[in-house]
C-alpha positions, 0 to 999 in steps of 0.5 A: 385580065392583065397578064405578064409573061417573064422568059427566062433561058436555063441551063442544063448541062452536065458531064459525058463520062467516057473512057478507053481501055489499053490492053484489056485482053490477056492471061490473068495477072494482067494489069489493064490501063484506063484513058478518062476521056470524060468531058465537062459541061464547060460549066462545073468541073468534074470532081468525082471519078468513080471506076467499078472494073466489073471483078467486084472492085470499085475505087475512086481515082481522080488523078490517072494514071487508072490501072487494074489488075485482074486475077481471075478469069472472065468477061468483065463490065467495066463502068466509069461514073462521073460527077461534077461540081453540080451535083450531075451524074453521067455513067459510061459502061463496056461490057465484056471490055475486059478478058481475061484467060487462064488456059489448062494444059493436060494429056492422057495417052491409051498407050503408056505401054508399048512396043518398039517402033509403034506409035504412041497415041496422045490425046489432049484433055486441055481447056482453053479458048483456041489453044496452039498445041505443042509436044515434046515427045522425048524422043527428038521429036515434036509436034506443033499444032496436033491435038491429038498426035502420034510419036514413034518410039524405036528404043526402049526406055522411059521418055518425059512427054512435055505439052504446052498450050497457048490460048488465043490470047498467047496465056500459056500453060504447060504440063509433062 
């Protein structure tokens, strides 16, 4: 037998997606930047850019800037897909890249009655990640970083107590 062999090189290529996120941390209503560093193959041009932001929305930019506001709480997976002029697919995924918080301020007190000159208990019942604790008593006084702190009251009256909360991430919230 005759035999022939042909060789012949192919090519096999495709896009990267990549991506980076600007601020991707914060209180609810924050609007997250999106950077697409995505490479071609240094063949075929990307031509589609599709973003899912892991909050149930998934739209097609091709031309930044890429924004996305989150309003409502969570950890979300954010996923860039790429697909460029060949018809060749690349995916890219973050998860948890975005967090978004939305501290409760609220407060009970054993002692909404009391005498002159005791003190007044107050206990936080807030939710929230890390949260800074700070009161007003109106009384003059304040307390920066009690949970559960005490404020004496030498006149008789009726006093507005204020409680604002901040997260780790500085998302306020405040009740009186």
């Amino acid at each position: 037998g005759c035999t022939d062999t042909v060789t012949r090189a192919i090519g096999v290529g495709g896009p990267r997606a990549a991506f980076t996120a600007i601020n991707p941390t914060g209180c609810v209503g924050n609007t997250v930047n999106f950077t697409d560093n995505s490479l071609t193959d240094g063949v075929n041009a990307i031509v589609s850019r599709m973003w899912s932001f892991g909050d149930g929305v998934t739209q097609a930019f091709n031309t930044p800037p890429v924004s996305h506001q989150y309003n409502t709480t969570g950890f979300f997976n954010v996923v860039l897909t790429v697909t460029d002029a060949a018809g060749c697919v690349d995916s890219m995924v973050q998860n948890s890249l975005v967090v978004t918080t939305r501290p409760s301020a609220s407060f009970t007190s054993p002692d909404s009655l009391s005498c002159p000159g005791r003190n007044v208990q107050f206990l936080t019942t807030s939710t929230g990640v890390n949260l800074v604790h700070s009161w007003t008593f109106g009384n003059g006084q304040t307390n920066v970083g009690a949970a559960n702190p005490r404020s004496t009251y030498t006149v008789p009256g009726q006093y507005d107590v204020k409680l604002v909360v901040r997260d780790r991430y500085g998302c306020p919230d405040s009740v009186t």
